[in-house]
C-alpha positions, 0 to 999 in steps of 0.5 A: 604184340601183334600190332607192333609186329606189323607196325614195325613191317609197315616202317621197314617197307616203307624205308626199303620203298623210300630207299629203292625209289631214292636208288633208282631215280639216282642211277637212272639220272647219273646213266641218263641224265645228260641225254635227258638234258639234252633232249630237253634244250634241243625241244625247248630251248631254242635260244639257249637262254634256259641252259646258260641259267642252268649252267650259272646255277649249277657253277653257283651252287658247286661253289657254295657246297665248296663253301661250306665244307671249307667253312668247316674245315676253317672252323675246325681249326679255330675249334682247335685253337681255342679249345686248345688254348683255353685248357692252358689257362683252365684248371685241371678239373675243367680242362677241355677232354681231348681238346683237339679232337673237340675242336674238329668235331665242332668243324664237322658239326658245322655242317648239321642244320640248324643245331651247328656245332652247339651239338659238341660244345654245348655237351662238352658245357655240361660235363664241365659244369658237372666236373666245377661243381664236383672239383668243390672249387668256387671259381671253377665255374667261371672258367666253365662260362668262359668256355661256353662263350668262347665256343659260341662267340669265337668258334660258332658265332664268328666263322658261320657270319663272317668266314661262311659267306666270303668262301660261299659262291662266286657271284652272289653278293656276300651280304645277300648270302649272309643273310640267306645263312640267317634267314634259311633256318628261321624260314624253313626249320631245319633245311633251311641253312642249304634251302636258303642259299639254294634259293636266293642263287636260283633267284639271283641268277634269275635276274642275271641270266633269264630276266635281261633276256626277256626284258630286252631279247638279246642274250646276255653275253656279258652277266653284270654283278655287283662287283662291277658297279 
């Protein structure tokens, strides 16, 4: 009793440190930041070549933030229409519970690491599985199937490879983003669908920003892309 008395504390003062720190960082770099930035290039930056990288990097990153939340809303809205137009064709016992209110959740759930939005539709599976084999009727499993592939094919499968990388970024290269999308989870667990976008910008405008300047000496005015070739 006592024991998990004083474990129990140790977790919550640890929580509260955790927290204070991640408080505190947060509103010393939103009042100072800036002055703190500045300092720095005035120091250190003599060429101007380090805030041109940070600027690129920060505009890249905003834009894939952006990216994915308008990833979540597009895929919401087909979440809605399939689940919507599936319960017109299935019957009453596997009928999607509050279909819209599914589809939008599985938008949401877009933006959960790793899982995505198999944390919606594949419960929602379950319950009609459960409801097929209670309803008594031979082929209401069918429809049961035919949901869950169109929720991972159409609703998962087709927006997160497809639709995510066009609305992601302005200058990363969309296969190179795709494969940022794909390769982040596998690499990095469960970070890794905003670690491996996060990196590959920081590593591509690297080679725009930083890397002619070295190579060459001159600051690159005019950033090349892929789109120009």
């Amino acid at each position: 009793m006592v024991a998990t008395l004083i474990d129990s504390v140790g977790l919550i003062a640890d929580a509260a440190l955790h927290g204070f720190i991640l408080l505190a960082g947060t509103y010393y770099l939103l009042t100072d930041g800036s002055r703190l930035v500045r300092w720095f290039l005035d120091n250190f930056d003599e060429s101007g070549i380090v805030e041109s990288y940070a600027l690129s990097v920060d505009d890249e990153l905003s834009s894939i933030l952006f990216g994915n939340i308008l990833n979540a809303f597009v895929t919401g809205i087909i979440g809605i229409l399939v689940f919507s137009g599936y319960n017109l064709i299935a019957p009453g016992a596997v009928k999607v519970p509050f279909a819209p209110l599914v589809g939008a959740l599985t938008g949401a759930g877009s933006l959960i690491p790793v899982v995505g939005m198999k944390i919606v539709y594949l419960p929602v599976g379950a319950i009609l599985a459960v409801a097929a084999i209670a309803s008594g009727q031979p082929g209401a499993f069918g429809f049961v199937i035919l949901f869950l592939v169109l929720a991972f094919v159409v609703v998962d499968t087709i927006p997160d490879f497809l639709i995510r990388p066009y609305v992601s970024g302005n200058r990363t290269h969309v296969g190179l983003l795709m494969f940022a999308y794909i390769l982040g989870p596998i690499v990095f667990g469960f970070y890794g669908i905003f670690l491996g976008p996060i990196l590959l910008v920081f590593v591509a405008q690297f080679f725009r920003t930083i890397a002619p300047y070295v190579l060459t000496g001159r600051h690159p005015h005019h950033q090349s892309d892929f789109s120009d070739y």
